[in-house]
C-alpha positions in Angstrom: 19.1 43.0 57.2 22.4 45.1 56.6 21.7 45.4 61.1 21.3 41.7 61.4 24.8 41.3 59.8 26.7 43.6 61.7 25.2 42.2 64.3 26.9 38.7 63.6 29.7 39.8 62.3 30.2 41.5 66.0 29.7 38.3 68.0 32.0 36.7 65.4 35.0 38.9 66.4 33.7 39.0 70.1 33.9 35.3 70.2 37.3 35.1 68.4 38.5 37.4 70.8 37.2 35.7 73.7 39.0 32.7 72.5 42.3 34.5 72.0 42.1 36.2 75.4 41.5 32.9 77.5 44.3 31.3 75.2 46.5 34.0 76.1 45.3 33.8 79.9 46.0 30.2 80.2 49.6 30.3 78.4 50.6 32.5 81.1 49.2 31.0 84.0 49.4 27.4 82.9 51.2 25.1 85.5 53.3 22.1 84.3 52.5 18.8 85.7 54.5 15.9 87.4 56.0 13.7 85.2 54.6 9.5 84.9 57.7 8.8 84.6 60.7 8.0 87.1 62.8 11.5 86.4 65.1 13.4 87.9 65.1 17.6 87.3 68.0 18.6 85.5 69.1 22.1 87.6 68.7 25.6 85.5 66.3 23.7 83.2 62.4 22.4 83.7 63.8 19.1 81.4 64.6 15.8 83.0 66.4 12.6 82.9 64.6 10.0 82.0 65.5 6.6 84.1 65.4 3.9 81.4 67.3 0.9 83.4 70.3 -0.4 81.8 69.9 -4.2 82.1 65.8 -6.0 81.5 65.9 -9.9 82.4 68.4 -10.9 80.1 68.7 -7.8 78.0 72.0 -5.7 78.3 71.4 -2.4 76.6 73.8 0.5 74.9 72.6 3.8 75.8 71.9 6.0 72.3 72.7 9.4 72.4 70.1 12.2 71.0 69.3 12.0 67.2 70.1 14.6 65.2 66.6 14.3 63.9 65.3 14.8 67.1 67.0 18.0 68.3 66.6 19.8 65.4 62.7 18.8 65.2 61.3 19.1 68.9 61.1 22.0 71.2 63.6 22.9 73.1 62.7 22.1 76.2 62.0 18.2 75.5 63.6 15.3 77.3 64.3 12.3 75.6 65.8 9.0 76.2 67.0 6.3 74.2 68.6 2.7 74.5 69.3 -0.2 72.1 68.6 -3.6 74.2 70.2 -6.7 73.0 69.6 -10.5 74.3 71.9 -12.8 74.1 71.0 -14.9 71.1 71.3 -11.3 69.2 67.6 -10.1 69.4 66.7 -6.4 69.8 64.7 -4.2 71.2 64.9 -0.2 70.9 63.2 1.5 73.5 62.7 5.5 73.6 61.0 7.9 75.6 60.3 11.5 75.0 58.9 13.8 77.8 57.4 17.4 76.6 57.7 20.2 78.5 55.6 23.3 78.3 55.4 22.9 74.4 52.9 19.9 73.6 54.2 19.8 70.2 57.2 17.5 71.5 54.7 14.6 71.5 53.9 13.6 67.7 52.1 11.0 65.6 53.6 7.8 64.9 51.5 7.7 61.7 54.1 10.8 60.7 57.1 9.6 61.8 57.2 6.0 60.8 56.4 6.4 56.8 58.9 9.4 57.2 61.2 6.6 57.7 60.4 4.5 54.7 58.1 2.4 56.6 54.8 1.2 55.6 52.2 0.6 58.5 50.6 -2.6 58.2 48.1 -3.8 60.9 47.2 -2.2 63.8 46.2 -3.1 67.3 45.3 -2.2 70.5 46.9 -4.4 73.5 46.7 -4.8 76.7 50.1 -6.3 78.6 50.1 -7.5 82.6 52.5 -5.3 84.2 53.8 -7.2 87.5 53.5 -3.6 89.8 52.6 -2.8 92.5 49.4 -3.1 92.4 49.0 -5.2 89.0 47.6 -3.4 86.0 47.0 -4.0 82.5 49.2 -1.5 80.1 47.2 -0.3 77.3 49.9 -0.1 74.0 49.4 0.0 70.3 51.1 -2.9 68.2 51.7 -1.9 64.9 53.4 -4.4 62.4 55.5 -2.3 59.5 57.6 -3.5 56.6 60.1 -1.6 53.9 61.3 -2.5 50.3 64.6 -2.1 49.3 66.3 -2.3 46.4 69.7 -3.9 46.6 72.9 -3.4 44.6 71.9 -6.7 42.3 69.0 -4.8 41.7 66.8 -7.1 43.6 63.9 -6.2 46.4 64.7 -6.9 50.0 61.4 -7.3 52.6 62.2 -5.6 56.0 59.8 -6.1 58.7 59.4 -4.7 62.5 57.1 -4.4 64.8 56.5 -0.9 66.7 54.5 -0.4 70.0 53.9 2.9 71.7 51.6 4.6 74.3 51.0 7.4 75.9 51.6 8.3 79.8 51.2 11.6 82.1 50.3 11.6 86.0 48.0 9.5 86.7 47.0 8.5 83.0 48.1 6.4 79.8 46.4 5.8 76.6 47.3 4.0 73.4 45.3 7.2 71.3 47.2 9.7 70.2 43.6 11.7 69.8 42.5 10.8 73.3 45.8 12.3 74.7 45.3 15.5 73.2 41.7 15.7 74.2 42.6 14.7 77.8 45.8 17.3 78.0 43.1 20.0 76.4 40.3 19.1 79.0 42.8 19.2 82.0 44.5 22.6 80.7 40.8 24.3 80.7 39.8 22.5 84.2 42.5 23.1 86.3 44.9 25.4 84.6 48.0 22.6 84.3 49.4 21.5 81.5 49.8 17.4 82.1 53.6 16.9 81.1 53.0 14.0 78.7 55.2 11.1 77.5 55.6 9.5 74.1 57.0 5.7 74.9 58.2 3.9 71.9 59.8 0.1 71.1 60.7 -0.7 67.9 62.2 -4.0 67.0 63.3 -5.8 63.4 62.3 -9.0 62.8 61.9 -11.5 59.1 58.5 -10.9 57.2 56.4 -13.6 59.0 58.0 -13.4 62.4 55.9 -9.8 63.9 53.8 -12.7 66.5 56.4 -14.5 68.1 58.6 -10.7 68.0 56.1 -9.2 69.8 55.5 -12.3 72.0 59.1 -11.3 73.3 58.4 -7.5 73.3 55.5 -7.9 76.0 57.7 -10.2 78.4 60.5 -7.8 77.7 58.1 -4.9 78.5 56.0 -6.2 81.6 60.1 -6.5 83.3 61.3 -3.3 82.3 58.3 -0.4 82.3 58.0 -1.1 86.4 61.8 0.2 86.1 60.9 3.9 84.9 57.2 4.0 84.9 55.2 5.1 87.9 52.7 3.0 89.1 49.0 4.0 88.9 48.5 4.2 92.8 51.2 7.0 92.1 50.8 8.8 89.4 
């Protein structure tokens, strides 16, 4: 018996060191994949520029520099781009994208950041929006509606209400699933040795409680017109 559990305790530590050893391997052979997105290298760096485009149909759009939050939180070595779009009659539409680089950390869960915010998740769903590319293809995206009480100085609660909608994209692949992703980049890592350089897309707009449908009814035309602008097409990526 006291053989038996030596004997276990030895494949225990040679499979943890196994494990360790093909981590190690990997982190220092690991090759970083090609963007899904339309970016430029920026030189002395491995991050990027993002191309978000400055006007969408009848959007014009302020570019918003780097939170605070956001260089303090992610690695290093992420690229990120944001911009606040604005239609004429005053609706808006905040659209971000965040590109990891050899750390997959810089791609996070929206079920994090969102209540971090104050904001309470409401329902979820899965979409899928026509993108006019070339070739056509339906874009996978999560549509969350989210709301937030505030007291104001009367002492009186004010109802906020958005709607967020993310997804996923690396070369040659999007998802809406922050779980598939990670399974996907882990797969690919063992297979082939590459990290895929992953993208966290995010659109945020506010909207009156009772007005999420016909918001997001505007977010999908807004979105089929402006992800061809920075987003490579499948028969590319």
């Amino acid at each position: 018996m006291k053989g038996q559990k030596w004997f276990i305790f030895l494949v225990a530590l040679l499979l943890i060191g196994g494990t360790a050893g093909a981590l190690a391997w990997l982190r220092s052979n690991q090759k970083l994949g090609p963007p899904g997105l339309r970016a430029t290298p920026i030189p002395g760096t491995i991050m990027m520029k993002i191309a978000l485009p400055e006007r969408v149909l009848d959007f014009s759009s302020t570019n918003v520099p780097e939170p605070e939050l956001v260089s303090g939180y992610l690695p290093a070595d992420t690229s990120y781009a944001e911009r606040m779009y604005t239609a004429p009659d005053g609706f808006r539409i905040q659209s971000a994208a965040i590109l990891m680089g050899t750390d997959r950390t810089s791609i996070h869960r929206p079920e994090y950041c969102m209540p971090g915010q104050g904001w309470s998740i409401g329902q979820k769903k899965v979409v899928n929006i026509p993108i006019n590319d070339h070739p056509p293809y339906p874009l996978e995206v999560a549509e969350w509606k989210v709301s937030q009480t505030v007291q104001q100085a009367d002492g009186q609660n004010q109802i906020y209400a958005g709607v967020y909608v993310f997804w996923y994209a690396a070369h040659n692949q999007e998802t809406a699933d922050h779980d598939k992703m990670l399974e996907r980049m882990t797969l690919d890592l063992f297979r082939t040795g590459q990290l895929e350089r992953w993208a966290y897309l995010s659109y945020w707009s506010p909207c009156e409680p009772g007005q999420e449908d016909a918001t997001f009814e505007r977010m999908q035309a807004f979105l089929a017109a402006q992800v061809p602008a920075f987003e490579l097409p499948p028969e590319n990526k």
